[in-house]
N, C-alpha and C positions, 0 to 999 in steps of 0.2 A: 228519604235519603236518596232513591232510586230519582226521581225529579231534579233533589238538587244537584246531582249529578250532571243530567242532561242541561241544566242551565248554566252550570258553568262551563260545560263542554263547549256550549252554543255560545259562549261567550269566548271562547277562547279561537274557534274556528272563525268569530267575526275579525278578531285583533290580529292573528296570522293570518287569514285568506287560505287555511289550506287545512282538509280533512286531516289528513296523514301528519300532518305539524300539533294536532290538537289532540288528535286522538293519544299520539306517543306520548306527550306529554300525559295527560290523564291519567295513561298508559290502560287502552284498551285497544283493540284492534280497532284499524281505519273503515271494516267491512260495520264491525259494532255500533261505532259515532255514526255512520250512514245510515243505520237500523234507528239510532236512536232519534234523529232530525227528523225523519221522516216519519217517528211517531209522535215524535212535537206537531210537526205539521200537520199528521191527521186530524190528533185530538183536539187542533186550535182552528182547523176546518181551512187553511191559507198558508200559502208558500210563503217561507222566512227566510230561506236562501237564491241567489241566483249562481248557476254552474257554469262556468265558462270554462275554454283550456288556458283559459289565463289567471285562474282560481275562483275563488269562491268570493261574491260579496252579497250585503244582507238587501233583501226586498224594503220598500218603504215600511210595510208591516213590519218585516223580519229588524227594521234597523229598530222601530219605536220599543219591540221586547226585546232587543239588545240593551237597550238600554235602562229596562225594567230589571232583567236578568243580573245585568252588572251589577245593579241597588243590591240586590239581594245577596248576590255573592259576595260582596264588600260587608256587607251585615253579620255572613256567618262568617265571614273570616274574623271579624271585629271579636264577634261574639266566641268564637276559640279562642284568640289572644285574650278576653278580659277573662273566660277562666283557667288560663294560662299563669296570666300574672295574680290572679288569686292564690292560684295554687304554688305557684315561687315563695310569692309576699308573703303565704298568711295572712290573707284577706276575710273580711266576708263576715260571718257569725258561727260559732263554734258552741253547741248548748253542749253542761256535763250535768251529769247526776252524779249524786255519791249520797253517803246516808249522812245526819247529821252532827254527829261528833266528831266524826273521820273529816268533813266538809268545813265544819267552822275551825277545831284545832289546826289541819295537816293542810288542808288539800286550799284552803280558802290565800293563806300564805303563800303558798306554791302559784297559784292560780296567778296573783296578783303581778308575783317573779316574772313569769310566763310574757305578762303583756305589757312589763314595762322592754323585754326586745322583742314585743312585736305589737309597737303600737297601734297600726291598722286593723288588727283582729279585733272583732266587739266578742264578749265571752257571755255568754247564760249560762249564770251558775246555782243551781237549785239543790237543795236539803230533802231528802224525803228519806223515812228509815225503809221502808216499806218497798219493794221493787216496783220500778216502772215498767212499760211494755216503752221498751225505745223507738218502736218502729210508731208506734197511735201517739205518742208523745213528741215527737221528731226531735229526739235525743240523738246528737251525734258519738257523745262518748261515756259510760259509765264507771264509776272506780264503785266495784264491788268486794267484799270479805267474804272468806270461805269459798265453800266447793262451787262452782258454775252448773247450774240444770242443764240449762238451753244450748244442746248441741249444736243448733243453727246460727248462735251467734257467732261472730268473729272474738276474738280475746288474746290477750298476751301480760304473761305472767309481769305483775312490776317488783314481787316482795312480797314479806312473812310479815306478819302484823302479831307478836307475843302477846302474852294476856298473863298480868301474876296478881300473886294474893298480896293484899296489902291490907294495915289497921294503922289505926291512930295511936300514938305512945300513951295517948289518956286513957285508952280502951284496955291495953296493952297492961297498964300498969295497975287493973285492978280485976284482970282476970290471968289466969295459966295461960303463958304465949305458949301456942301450938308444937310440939316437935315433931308430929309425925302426922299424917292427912288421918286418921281415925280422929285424933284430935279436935279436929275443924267441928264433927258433926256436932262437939259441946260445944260452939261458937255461936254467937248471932249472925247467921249471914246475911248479907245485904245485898240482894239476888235479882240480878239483871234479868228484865222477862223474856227481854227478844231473843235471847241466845238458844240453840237448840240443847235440849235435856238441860233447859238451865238450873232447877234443884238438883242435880247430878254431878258435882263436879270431879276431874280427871286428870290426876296427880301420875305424872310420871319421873321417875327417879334418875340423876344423873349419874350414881355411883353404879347401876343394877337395870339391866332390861325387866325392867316392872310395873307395873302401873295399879291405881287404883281408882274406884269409884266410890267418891263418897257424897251420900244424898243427905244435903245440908238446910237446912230451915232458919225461916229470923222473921221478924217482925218488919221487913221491908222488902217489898218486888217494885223496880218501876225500870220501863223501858229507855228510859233517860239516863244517859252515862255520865252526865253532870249533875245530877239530882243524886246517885252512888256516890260520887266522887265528895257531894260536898255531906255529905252524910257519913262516909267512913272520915272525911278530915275532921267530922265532927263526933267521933270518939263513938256510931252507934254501932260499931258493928268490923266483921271483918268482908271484903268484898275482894272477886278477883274483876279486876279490871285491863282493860289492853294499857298496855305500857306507854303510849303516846299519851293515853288521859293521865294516867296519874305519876310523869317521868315528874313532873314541875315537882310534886307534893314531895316525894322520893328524894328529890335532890333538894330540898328545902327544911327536909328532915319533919314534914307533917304529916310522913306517911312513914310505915317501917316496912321491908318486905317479911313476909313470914314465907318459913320453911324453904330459903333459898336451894336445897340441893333438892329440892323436888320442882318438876314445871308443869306447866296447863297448859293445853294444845293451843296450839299457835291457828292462825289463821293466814292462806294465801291472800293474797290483794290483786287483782287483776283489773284491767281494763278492757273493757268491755263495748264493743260495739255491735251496729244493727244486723252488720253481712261482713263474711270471711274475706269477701271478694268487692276491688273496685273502691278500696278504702280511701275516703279524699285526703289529701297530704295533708292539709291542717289536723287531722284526727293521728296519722303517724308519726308526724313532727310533736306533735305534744305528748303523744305515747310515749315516745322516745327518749324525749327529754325530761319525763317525768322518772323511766329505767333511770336515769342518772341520778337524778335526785333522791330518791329509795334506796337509800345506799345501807349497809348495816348501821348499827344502831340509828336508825333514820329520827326515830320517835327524839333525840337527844338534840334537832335543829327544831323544833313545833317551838311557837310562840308561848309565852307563856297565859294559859285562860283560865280565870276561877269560878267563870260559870259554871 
């Protein structure tokens, strides 16, 4: 940066003809630009200016890297203005992570929203349940659930992601529907693996500061949230699901909720980036406008998916 400096000073003292006209512009001292010539000149072994009290013009040498110097200073100026107007436009490439049910129901929808106004942005958009390292993967932004480890990444809250209990009326109607979370443990549960203390589940009460833990068993674990989903619409069991998976079924009546005035912890949803700091606008512009779209009961605009 120190170089490019001195070249477009030297550029500038050839197009004015005068130390003190070049250097203020720059804005460093006229004694500085003097310092600085003259270690152009050292290091390139040949005088590039001539000094008269009529000012300053460039030597035959000094004119031919005048004219080298110009190229260049024309190049990084180019080169700020094109990520200038990337970062105006929403230019350029923008990869997300998220995990896969959140990805293909919520965010793939949303995604698509995004880049019909801005259609110059190319987006990479990838499923993994499992976390990436965004920095070895060159993940520009990730939408993650639950608590955040990584104190060193940048992040900013977008919303609550709810989670309830739901059965199938065929299930429903040939066992004791639940009234109280003790209940559950006589149930088949149909037990998400990824979830932390997922045999465990935690019932908290809306009439009463109370909560309860009850450790539930069934005949199905699978880390796929559409493999549950289409397992409780098919009468095996009772599962608690996030509310974006199973709003369709809910509102379609293939799903019932049980024990409405008790709830399961909810989970934060945050976005997720590499560094706190230096965040490129494409990454705040769609943080941003994603805050918008996360609106309360958000889960009630998701397409509708029966994978």
């Amino acid at each position: 940066m120190d170089r490019v400096l001195s070249f477009k000073l030297f550029v500038r003292i050839v197009d004015l003809g005068s130390f003190s006209k070049a250097a203020a512009e720059v804005g460093i001292s006229q004694s500085s630009a003097t310092k600085r010539v003259a270690h152009l000149e050292q290091r390139l072994g040949s005088r590039l200016l001539h000094r008269s009290t009529h000012g300053v013009k460039p030597t035959e040498i000094g004119l031919l890297f005048y004219e080298k110097c110009k190229l260049i200073s024309i190049h990084i100026d180019e080169a700020d203005s094109t990520v200038a107007l990337m970062q105006s436009n929403l230019q350029g490439r923008l990869r997300i992570n998220t995990s896969v049910a959140f990805g293909r129901r919520v965010l793939a929808p949303l995604v698509m929203k995004f880049m019909r106004l801005h259609p110059h942005l190319n987006i990479d958009l990838n499923f993994d349940d499992h976390y990436v390292n965004l920095i070895e993967q060159g993940v520009d932004i990730a939408i993650r659930m639950g608590h955040l480890a990584d104190s060193t990444l940048g992040s900013r809250f977008l919303g609550v992601n709810p989670w309830v209990l739901v059965a199938a009326p065929s299930y429903l109607s040939k066992r004791h529907k639940p009234i109280s979370p003790q209940d559950i443990s006589h149930h088949n549960a149909l037990i998400y693996s990824t979830a932390q203390g997922d045999a465990r589940w935690i019932f908290r009460s809306s009439k009463r500061p109370s909560q309860e833990a009850i450790v539930v068993q069934g005949t199905l674990r699978s880390n796929n949230l559409s493999t549950l989903l289409a397992a409780t619409r098919a009468g095996m069991g009772v599962a608690a699901l996030p509310r974006y998976v199973a709003h369709e079924s809910i509102k379609t009546h293939s799903l019932q909720i049980i024990l409405p005035d008790w709830s399961l912890p909810s989970q934060e949803i945050h976005a997720v980036f590499p560094s706190p700091r230096l965040v490129p606008n494409k990454v705040n512009h769609f943080t941003s406008w994603l805050q918008k779209e996360i609106t309360p009961n958000w889960w009630e605009k998701t397409h509708k998916n029966n994978d």
